[in-house]
N, C-alpha and C positions, 0 to 999 in steps of 0.2 A: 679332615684335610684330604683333598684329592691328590693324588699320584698321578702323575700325566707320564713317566716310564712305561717302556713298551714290555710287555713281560719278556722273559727270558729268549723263550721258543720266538719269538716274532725277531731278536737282535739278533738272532741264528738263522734266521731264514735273511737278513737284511744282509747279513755276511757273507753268505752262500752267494748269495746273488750278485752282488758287488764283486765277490771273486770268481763267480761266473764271467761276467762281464769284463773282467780285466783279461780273464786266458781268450775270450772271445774278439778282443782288439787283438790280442799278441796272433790271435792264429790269422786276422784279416791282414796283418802287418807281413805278417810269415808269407801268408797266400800273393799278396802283392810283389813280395821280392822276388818270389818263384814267377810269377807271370815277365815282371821284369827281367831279371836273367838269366833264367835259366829255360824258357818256354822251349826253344828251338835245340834244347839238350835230348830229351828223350829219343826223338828217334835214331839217332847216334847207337840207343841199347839194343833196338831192334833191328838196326845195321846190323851191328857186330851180332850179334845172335847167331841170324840167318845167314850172314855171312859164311861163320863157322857152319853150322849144318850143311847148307848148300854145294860150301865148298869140300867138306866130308866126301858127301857123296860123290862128287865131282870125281876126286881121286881115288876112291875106289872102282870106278866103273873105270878109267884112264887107266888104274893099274890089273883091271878084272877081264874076267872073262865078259863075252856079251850073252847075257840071259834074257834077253828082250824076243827071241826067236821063240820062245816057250808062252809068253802072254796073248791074249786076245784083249788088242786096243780097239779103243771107241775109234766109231768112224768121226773125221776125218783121217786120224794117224794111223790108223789099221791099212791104209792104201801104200803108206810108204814101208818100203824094207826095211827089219828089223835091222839092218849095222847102222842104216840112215839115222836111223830113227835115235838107234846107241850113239851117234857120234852128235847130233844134235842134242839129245839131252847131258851128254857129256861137256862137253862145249860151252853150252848154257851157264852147269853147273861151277864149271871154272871158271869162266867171264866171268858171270853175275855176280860172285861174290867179292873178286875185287873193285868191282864199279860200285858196290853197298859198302864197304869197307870206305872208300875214295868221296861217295857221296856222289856219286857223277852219272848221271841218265837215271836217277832210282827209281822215281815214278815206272818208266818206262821197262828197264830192268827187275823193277815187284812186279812189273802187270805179266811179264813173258813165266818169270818164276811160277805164277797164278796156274796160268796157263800149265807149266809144267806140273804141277801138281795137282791140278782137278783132274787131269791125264792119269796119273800115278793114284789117285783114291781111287777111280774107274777101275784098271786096269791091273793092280796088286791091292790094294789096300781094303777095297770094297766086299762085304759077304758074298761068297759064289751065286748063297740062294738065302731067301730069308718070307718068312712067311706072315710077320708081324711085324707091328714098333719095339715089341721087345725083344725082339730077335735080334733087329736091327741094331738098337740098343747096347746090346751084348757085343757090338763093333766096336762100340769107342770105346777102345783099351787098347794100350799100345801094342800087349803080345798078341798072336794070335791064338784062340782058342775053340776054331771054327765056324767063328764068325764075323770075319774079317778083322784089322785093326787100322779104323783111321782117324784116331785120336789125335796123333801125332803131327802127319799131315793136314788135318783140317786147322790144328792151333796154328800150323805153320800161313796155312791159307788166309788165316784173322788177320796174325801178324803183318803178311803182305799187304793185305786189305788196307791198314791201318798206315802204311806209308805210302799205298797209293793216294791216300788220301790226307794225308800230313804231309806227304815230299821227305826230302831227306833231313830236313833242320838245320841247325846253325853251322856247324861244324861239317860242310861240306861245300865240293867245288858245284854242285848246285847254286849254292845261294851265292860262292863267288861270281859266277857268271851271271848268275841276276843280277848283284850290284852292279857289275862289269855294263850291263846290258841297260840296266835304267840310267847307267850315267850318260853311255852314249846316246843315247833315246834324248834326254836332258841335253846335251852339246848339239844336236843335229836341232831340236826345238828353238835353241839360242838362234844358230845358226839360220835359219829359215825365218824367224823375225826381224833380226839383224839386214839379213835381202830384202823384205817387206817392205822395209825402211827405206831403203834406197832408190 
């Protein structure tokens, strides 16, 4: 008499599989609801993040002394006086992080921060001298250990990167004023066919 049952090992692989298959719809289901609601959340984290840092620093240079007299800045900021220079990045640093906090100019406000910080790896952060990749190398680390540390500033420079290029997300007066702006766009469109007509 023939057995037509599948050996053991084969109903253990048909099982695997099957419950492979089942966590692989739940995580597509999973993945769909994050695209649906929650897409425009994340930059919200990287707000607040850099907010906090930015704004860190902000008040410590507001309530510090000006050490900016002591650096040799890249040209073009090497032209301007070091208090210019102190009160501009001061400035900055307090603005910009209630405008990322608020959601409001971020694009704009990450790109100046950029700005502010490719200055600051230059100018404090960067190896005095370095005579290799691994020298170099030995920079990214937050302390300094003689050869330079811009670990910290460069994650920070990603993270901007990454809202200049996402925007601010859901949870800001960014996207209110977009809605705000496609609607009027939409009533002035009404309007102008409506004249058309007449």
């Amino acid at each position: 008499m023939n057995d037509h049952s599948l050996p053991s090992h084969y109903s253990a692989i048909c099982s695997a599989s099957s419950t492979l298959g089942r966590v692989c719809a739940c995580s597509g289901k999973l993945s769909r609801w994050f695209d649906d609601n929650a897409q425009g959340i994340s930059p919200l984290f990287l707000r607040l993040l850099l907010a906090y840092e930015f704004g860190e620093a902000g008040l410590e240079k507001l309530n510090g002394d000006n050490w900016f007299a002591d650096l040799a800045f890249p040209f073009p900021v090497s032209l301007l006086p070091a208090d210019v220079s102190w009160a501009l990045a001061t400035g900055l640093e307090i603005i910009a992080p209630v405008a990322l906090i608020l959601g409001f100019a971020t694009r704009f406000f990450s790109l100046a921060l950029m700005v502010l910080t490719v200055v600051a790896i230059v100018a404090v952060h960067w190896p005095a001298e370095w005579h290799s990749l691994g020298e170099l190398w030995k920079g990214y680390a937050i302390t300094d250990q003689g050869y330079g540390n811009y670990k910290l500033p460069l994650m920070y420079l990603l993270m901007l990167c990454s809202l200049v290029l996402s925007g601010s997300g859901r949870f800001s007066i960014d996207e209110r004023l977009k809605s705000v702006l496609v609607h009027v766009s939409a009533c002035k469109a009404i309007e102008r066919s409506f004249k058309m007509k007449e």
